[in-house]
N, C-alpha and C positions, 0 to 999 in steps of 0.2 A: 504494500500500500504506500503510496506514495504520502508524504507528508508537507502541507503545504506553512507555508513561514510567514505570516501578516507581518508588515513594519510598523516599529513602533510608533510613527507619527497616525497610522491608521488606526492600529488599537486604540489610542487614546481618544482619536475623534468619535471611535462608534462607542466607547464607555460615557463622553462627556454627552453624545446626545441622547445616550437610554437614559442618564441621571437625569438631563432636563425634563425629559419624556416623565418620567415619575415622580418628580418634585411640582410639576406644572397640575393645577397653576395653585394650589396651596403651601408649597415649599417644601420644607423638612420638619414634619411636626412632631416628630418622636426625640430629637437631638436631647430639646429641652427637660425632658424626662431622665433623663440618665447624667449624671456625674460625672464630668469631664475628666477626673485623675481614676477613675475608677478601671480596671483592667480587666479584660474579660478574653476569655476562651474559646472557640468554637470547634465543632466536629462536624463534617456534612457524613451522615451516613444512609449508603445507598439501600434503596430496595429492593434492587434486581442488578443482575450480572449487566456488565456496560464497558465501555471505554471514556479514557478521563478526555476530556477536551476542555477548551475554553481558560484554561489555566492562566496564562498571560491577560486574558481581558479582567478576570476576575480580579487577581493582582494587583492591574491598573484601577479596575474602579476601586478598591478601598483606597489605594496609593489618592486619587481624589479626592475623596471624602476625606484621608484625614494621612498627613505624610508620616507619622508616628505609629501607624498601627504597619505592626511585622507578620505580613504573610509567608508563612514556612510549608513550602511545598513536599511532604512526604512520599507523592506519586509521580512516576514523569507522563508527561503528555503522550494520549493516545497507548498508556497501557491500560489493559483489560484489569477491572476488578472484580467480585464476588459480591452479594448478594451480604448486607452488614457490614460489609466494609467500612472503616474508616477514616473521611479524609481530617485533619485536622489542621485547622486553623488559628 
């Protein structure tokens, strides 16, 4: 399979227009909710067998939202996972 390579001037444009896309037109209404020094963990885990994609966009839009939060990539791009898998963020 061949594997295609987005540049990163592209990824960022199509992260910065889904964000407008879902902030429009009432903004970011959750921010003010949560505690700015406060640190938090994520895990996406899957429900069915899959391949990881999208990695780099996902990346770029936190890097957006906030240049402080550390996305740690545990999977590489376009390998297969199982069913419960864990990706964590």
């Amino acid at each position: 399979m061949t594997q295609v390579k987005l540049s990163k001037k592209y990824i960022s444009k199509v992260c910065k227009d889904a964000l407008k896309e879902d902030l429009f037109p009432n903004g970011d209404i959750t921010t003010k909710l949560l505690k700015n020094n406060k640190k938090s963990k994520a895990k996406i885990i899957s429900n069915s067998t899959g391949i990881i994609g999208g990695l780099d966009l996902a990346k770029q839009t936190f890097k957006l939202i906030d240049k402080k939060i550390s996305f740690k990539i545990k999977k590489k791009e376009g390998s297969k996972i199982k069913k419960k898998i864990l990706l964590q963020l």
